[in-house]
C-alpha positions as CSV (number, residue, x, y, z in Angstrom):
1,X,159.3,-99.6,55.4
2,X,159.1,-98.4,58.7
3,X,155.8,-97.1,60.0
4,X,154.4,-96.1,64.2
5,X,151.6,-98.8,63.9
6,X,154.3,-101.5,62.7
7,X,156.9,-100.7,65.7
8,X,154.9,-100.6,68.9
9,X,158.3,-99.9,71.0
10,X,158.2,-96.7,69.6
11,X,158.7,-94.5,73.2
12,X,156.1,-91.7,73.6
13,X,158.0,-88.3,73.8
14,X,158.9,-86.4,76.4
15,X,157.4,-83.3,75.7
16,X,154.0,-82.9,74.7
17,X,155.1,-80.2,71.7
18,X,158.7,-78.8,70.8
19,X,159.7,-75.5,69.4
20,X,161.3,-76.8,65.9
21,X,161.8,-73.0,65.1
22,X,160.3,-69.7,66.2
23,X,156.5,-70.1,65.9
24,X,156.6,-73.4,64.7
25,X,156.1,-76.8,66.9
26,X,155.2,-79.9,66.6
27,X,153.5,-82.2,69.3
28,X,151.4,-85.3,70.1
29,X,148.7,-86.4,72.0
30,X,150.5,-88.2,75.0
31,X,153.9,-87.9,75.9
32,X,155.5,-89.2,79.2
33,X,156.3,-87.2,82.2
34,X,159.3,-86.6,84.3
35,X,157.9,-89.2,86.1
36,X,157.4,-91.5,83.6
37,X,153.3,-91.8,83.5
38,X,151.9,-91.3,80.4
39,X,149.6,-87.7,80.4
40,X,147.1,-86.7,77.9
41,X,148.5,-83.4,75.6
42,X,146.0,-81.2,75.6
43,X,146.0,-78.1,73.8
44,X,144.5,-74.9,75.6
45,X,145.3,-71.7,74.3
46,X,149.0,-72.1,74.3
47,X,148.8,-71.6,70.2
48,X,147.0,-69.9,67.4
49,X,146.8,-72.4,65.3
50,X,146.6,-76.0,66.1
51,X,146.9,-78.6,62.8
52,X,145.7,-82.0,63.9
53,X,146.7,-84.8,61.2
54,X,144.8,-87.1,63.8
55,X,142.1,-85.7,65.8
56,X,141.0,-87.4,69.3
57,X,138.2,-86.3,71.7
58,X,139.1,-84.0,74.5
59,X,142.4,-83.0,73.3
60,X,141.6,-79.7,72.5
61,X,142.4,-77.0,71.4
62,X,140.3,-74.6,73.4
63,X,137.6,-72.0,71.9
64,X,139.1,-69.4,69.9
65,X,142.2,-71.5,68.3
66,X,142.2,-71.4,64.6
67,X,142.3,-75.5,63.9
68,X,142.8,-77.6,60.7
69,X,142.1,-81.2,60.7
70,X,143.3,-83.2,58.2
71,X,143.5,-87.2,59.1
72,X,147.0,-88.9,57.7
73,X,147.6,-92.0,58.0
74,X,151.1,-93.4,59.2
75,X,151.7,-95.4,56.0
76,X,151.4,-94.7,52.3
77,X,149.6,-91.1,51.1
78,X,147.7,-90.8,48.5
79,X,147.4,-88.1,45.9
80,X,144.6,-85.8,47.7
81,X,146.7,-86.9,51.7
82,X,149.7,-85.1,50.3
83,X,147.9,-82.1,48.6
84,X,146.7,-81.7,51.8
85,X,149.8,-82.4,53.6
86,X,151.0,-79.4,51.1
87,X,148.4,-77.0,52.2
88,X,148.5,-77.1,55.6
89,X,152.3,-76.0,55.5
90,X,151.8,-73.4,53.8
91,X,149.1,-72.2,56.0
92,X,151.6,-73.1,58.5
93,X,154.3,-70.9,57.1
94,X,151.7,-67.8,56.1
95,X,150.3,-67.8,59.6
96,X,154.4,-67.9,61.2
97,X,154.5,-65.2,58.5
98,X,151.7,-63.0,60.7
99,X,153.4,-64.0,63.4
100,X,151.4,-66.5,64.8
101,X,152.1,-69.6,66.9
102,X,151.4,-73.2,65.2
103,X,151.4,-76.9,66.5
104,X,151.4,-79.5,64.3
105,X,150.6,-82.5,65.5
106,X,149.7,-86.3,65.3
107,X,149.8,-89.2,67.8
108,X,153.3,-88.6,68.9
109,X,154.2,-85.8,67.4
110,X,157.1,-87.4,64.9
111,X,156.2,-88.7,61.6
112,X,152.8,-87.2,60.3
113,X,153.8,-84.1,62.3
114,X,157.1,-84.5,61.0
115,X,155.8,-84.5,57.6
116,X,154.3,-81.3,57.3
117,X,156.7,-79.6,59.3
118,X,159.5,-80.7,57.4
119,X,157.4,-79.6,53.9
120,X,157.2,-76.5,56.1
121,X,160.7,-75.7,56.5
122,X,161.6,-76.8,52.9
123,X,158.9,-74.3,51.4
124,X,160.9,-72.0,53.8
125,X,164.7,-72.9,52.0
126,X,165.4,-75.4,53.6
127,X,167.1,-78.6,51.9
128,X,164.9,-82.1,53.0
129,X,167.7,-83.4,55.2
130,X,168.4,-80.2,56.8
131,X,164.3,-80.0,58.1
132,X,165.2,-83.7,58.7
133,X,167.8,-82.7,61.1
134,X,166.2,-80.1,62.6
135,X,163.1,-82.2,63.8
136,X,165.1,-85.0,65.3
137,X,167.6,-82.3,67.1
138,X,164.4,-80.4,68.3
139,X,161.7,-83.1,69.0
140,X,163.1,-86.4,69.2
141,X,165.5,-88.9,67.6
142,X,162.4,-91.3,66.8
143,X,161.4,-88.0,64.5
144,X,160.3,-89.0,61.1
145,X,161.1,-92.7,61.7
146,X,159.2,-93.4,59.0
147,X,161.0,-94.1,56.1
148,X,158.6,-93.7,53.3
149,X,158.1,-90.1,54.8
150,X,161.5,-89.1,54.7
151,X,161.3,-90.4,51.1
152,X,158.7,-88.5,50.3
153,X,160.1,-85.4,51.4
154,X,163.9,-85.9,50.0
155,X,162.1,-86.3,45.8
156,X,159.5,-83.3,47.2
157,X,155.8,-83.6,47.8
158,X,155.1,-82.1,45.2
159,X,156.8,-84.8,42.6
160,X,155.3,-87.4,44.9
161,X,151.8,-86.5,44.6
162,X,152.0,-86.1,40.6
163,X,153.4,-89.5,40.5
164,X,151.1,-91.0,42.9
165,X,148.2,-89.5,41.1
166,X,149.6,-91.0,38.2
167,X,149.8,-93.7,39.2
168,X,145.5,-93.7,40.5
């Protein structure tokens, strides 16, 4: 299994967020500039709702941004991780919905991110390796390079968690 804390030539993206569909992005906390130096993302105001799966001082957002924390960790979930990981895309998708903007985002915005944002887009239709495809095209090809993720989201979260709780 592949995992961001077992491959540390994973590149940092080259966007701090990307628009995966209208309303909906997913970012990090550092990404490289055109330049090539490594910058701090720091969210502002530029959203309505900011989801942080990993949360690091100074990164924002600013006052006034609706924000979710819910630490993930790059690895295996357990059964309460992925009920969360469930309810934070659907508050993603209710608040796209009102027509609000929403980052999701972890260290480099592409597996934890990726995660939710993929659960996102299935809860919207979509079939797990169409989200799949979407995030890579969008954000990056290193985009849910995380194999047990992409597992987890081609059986559904929702059949992962009762088997994983289960399992507990």
């Amino acid at each position: 299994m592949r995992t961001r804390g077992k491959q540390p030539d994973v590149p940092a993206p080259r966007s701090p967020w990307n628009e995966i569909v209208p309303g909906l992005w997913m970012g990090g906390h550092e990404f490289r500039d055109r330049s090539g130096r490594l910058e701090l993302a720091v969210v502002r105001d530029e959203f309505d709702v900011v989801q942080s799966l990993l949360r690091l001082p100074g990164h924002g957002p600013g006052p006034g941004v609706e924000h979710h924390v819910w630490p993930v960790p790059d690895g295996p979930l357990d059964g309460t991780q992925l009920a969360g990981v469930i309810r934070l895309a659907r508050a993603a998708n209710d608040a796209l919905d009102a027509g609000r903007r929403v980052l999701v985002r972890c260290f480099h915005g592409y597996n934890r991110s990726g995660l939710v944002v993929a659960h996102a887009l299935v809860q919207r239709g979509d079939t797990a390796d169409q989200a799949i495809q979407l995030i890579r095209a969008r954000r990056s090809a290193w985009a849910l390079h995380n194999d047990l993720f992409v597992e987890y989201l081609r059986t559904g979260l929702a059949t992962v968690r009762l088997l994983e709780e289960l399992a507990e």
